[in-house]
N, C-alpha and C positions, 0 to 999 in steps of 0.2 A: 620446078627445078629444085633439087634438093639440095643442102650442101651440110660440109662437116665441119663443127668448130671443135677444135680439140682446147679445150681447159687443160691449162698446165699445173702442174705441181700434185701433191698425194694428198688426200683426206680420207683420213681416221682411217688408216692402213691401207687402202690400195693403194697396191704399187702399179697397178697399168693405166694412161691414162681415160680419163671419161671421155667418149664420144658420144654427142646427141644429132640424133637426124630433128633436120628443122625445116617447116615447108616452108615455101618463100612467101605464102599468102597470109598464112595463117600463124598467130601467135601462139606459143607453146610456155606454159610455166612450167618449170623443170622446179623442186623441191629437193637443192644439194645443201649440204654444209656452206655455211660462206668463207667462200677463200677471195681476197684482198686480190687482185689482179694485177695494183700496183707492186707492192709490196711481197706478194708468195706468202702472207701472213696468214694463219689460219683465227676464222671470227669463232664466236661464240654459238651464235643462232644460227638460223636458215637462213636466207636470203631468194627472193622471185628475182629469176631471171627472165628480163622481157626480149624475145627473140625478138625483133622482125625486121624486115629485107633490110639489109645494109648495115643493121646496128647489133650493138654486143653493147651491152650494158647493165649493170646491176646495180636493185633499187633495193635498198637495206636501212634499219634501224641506224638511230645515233650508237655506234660501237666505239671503242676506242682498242687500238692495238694492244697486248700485252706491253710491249717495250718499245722504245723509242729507236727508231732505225735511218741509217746512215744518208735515204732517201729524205727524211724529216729535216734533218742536219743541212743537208744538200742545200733546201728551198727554202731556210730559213736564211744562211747565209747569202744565198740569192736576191734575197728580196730588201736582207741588209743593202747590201749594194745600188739596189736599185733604186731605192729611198731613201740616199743618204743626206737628206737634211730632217726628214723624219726619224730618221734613226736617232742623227746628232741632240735630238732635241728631246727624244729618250731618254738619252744616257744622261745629258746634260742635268735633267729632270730627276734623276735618280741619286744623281753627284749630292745634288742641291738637298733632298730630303736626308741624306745620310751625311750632310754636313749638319744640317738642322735638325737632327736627335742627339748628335755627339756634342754637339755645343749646349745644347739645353741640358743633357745630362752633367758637364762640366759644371758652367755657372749656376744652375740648380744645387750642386755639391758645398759651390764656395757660400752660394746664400746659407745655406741649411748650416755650413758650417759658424757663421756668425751670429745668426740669431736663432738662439735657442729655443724649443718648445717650455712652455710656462706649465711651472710643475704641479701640480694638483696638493694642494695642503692637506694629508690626514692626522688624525689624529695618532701618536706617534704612541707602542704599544710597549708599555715597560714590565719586565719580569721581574717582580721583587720577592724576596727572601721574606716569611712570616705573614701573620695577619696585615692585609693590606685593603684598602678602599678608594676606589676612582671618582674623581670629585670633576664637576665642572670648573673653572679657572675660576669665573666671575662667585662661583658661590665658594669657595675656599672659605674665605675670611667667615663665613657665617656659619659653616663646620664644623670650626675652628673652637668660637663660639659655644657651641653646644655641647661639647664634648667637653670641651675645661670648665665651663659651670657647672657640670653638675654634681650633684652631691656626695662627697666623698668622702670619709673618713678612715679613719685605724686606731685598734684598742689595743691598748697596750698593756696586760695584766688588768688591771682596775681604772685604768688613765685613757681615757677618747679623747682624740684629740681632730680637727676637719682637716682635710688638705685642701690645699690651696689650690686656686689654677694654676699659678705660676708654676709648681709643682706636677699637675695634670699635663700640663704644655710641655714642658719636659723630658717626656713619655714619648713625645710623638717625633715622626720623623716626617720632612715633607719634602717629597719629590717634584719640583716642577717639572711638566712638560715643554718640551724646547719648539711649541709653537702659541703659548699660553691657551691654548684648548682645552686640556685637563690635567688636572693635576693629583698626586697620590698622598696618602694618610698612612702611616705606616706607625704600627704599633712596637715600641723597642722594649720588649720583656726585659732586659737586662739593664735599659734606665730606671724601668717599674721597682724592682728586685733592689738596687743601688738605695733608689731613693728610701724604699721602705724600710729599709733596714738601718738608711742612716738616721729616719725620721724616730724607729725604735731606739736606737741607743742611744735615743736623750736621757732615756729610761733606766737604760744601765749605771749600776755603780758602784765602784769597786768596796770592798768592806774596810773599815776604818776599826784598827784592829785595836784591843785595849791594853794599856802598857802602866804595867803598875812600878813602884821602885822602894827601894826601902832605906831609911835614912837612920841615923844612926848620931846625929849631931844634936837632935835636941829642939831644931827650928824651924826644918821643912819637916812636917808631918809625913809617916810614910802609907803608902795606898795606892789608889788609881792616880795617875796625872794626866788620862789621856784615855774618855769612858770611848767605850766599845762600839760599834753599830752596822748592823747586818747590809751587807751589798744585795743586789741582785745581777740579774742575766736572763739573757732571752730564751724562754724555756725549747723555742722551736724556731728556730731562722730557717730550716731548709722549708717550712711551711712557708714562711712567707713568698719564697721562692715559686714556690708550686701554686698562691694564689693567685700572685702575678700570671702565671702564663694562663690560668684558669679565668682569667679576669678580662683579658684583651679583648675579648669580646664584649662583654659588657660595656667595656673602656669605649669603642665605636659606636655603639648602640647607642649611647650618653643613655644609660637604664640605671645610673646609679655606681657607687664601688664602696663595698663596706670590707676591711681588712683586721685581722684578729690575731695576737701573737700573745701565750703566758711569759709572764714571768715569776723566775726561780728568784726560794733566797740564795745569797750566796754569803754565812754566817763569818763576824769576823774570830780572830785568834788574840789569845792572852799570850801578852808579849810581855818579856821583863829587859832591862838595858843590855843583858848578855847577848840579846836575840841582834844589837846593832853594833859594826864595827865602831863605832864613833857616834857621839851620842852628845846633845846640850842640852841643858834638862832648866827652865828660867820658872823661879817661882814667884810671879810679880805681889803677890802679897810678902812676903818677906826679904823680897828685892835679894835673891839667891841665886846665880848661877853653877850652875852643875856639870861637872866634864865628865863622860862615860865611856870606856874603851874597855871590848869585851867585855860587860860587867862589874867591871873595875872603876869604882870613884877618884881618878886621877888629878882632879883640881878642883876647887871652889872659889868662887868670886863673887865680892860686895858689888852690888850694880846700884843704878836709877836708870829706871826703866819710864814708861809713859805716866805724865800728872794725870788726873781722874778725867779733864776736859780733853785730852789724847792717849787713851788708852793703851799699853800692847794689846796687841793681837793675839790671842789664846787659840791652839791648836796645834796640828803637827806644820813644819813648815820645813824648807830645808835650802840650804847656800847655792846662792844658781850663781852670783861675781862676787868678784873680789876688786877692792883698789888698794893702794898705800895709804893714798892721800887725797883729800876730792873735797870743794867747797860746796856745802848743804848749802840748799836756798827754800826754802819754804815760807807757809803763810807767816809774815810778819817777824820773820829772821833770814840771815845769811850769815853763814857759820861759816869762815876757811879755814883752808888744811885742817881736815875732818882726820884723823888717823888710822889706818888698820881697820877698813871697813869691809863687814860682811855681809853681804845682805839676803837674807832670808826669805823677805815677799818683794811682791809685785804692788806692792803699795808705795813705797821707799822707807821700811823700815828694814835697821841693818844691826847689828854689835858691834858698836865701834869705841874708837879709844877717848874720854871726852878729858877735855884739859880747863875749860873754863869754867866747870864748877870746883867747889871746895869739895875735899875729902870727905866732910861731916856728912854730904847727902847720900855715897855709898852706902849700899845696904838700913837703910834710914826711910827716902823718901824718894817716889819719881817726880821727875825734874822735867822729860822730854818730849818729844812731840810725838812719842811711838815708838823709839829707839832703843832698845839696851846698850845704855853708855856704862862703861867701867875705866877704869885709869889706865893711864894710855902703856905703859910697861905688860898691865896685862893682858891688853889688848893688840899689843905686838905676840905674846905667845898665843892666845884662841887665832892669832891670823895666819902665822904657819902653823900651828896642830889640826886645826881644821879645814879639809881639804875642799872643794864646789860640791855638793849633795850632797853634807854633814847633815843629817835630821836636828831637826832643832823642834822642841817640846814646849812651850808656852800654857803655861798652867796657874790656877788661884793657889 
């Protein structure tokens, strides 16, 4: 007996549907597309269908549908219901793990927010301007060391003279590191340059010019009172400049530093009293002082100047104060109200007005401790004629 099962739905374009004759004894595999029976869903592969008496069923591969169908929905919701303390204990389950990631990620926030990761100490990386050298912290001092002792000097025209470390030290600049790991050596051209050049102008010296004058009285001879003597000058300072920077290397190396600068003469000039606004001209062999304004001999005065065991001081000199009146105190006297005092050096010798010797020793004999004393009348006028930086002349 034969029968007819009509499969519904269309595959891969027919639109009429498939009939298979099927005997009722015998099993037939029929090789169609597989179409889902439940569903009207069209499968992927073939699918064997096993006919026989009574039964329609189809035996196929693990397939899954393209998409999720309202039939799926259907029997999931169904089975919710049917198992609702299994269900409850799902959700419940699910509640529970997405309580317990949110709160972990919370208080994980608050820890992480209090205790900080511990920072890794590097050595800390400095950009510095010039010749520079990276030094261990611990060996700094010992660097330090080697570089200021070594051997150093500068010639000065005909004059070597060694530099010192203290000098070398000078030079250098030192960067600490802000974890004491390393520290920096930095060479400063322009302390190098500073110091050599102030180290040179010990050298320098201005010229000591010669000032002759001519007398006319009979008792101060007329001639030089004031011999001549050539200066110098540093032939080359921009060199020095330019060894420095040529040196800094050396300077680190501790290899040594030898420095070279000429010096020029610098000749002096013949001068006569015209050549100085104001002019005091003391001739301590014949106890003479001399007033000069533009070349003009405007006054003369009998002095006592220094005894032979306190000399004056012979050379050019020139009024840096002035007092009225002031008590001298020196070795083995104290003199008050000194008069109309000038003072010329940095010794404490001055021109001033003296009251306590007799007149006989004017122009006669010195009397003082280094002083040119004159009577005190005229020593009120050399104190208003002669103004602070009057030159004053000190001659035999």
């Amino acid at each position: 007996m034969n029968r007819i099962q009509d499969i519904s739905g269309q595959i891969r374009g027919y639109k009429r549907p498939l009939k298979t004759s099927v005997s009722a004894m015998e099993p037939t595999l029929i090789a169609q597309p597989a179409l889902s029976l439940s569903s009207g869903t069209l499968l992927k592969d073939t699918v064997s269908l096993n006919l026989m008496p009574g039964h329609l069923h189809n035996t196929r591969r693990s397939y899954f549908p393209k998409k999720f169908s309202f039939v799926h929905l259907h029997r999931s919701v169904a089975y919710l219901k049917h198992y609702k303390v299994g269900s409850t204990a799902i959700a419940g389950f699910i509640i529970g793990i997405f309580i317990i990631i949110v709160g972990g990620n919370y208080w994980s926030s608050r820890i992480s927010a209090q205790f900080k990761p511990i920072a890794i100490v590097k050595p800390s990386m400095h950009t510095i301007a010039g010749l520079s050298i990276a030094i261990p912290h611990i060996q700094l001092a010992q660097e330090l060391e080697k570089i200021t002792s070594q051997q150093a000097n500068l010639t000065v025209g005909s004059q070597t003279i060694a530099i010192s470390p203290n000098t070398i030290r000078s030079w250098l600049i030192i960067t600490p590191s802000t974890n004491n790991v390393q520290d920096y050596i930095q060479v400063n051209t322009k302390a190098m340059e500073s110091s050599l050049l102030s180290l040179a102008n010990q050298y320098v010296t201005a010229p000591v010019n010669q000032v002759s004058v001519t007398h006319t009285d009979g008792i101060t001879p007329s001639g030089v009172i004031l011999a001549g003597k050539n200066g110098t000058s540093l032939g080359d300072p921009g060199g020095l400049s330019a060894q420095a920077e040529q040196s800094a290397s050396n300077l680190m190396n501790a290899k040594g530093l030898s420095f070279n600068t000429p010096l020029n003469t610098v000749p002096f000039q013949s001068l006569t009293p015209a050549n100085f606004p104001k002019l005091l001209e003391e001739d301590v062999t014949t106890n003479r002082l001399y007033a000069w304004q533009n070349g003009q001999l405007v006054n003369t005065f009998l002095t006592s100047d220094g005894k032979p065991s306190t000399p004056t001081p012979t050379g050019e000199f020139h009024i840096w104060t002035k007092l009225t009146s002031q008590t001298m105190i020196g070795p083995g006297y104290v003199q008050p109200n000194v008069p109309w005092v000038n003072y010329f050096d940095y010794s404490g010798d001055a021109i001033h007005g003296n009251y306590w010797r007799p007149a006989s020793v004017f122009g006669v004999t010195g009397t003082s401790h280094g002083c040119i004393g004159v009577e005190v009348s005229q020593a009120e006028w050399i104190y208003n004629w002669a103004p602070i930086g009057t030159t004053v002349i000190n001659h035999t």
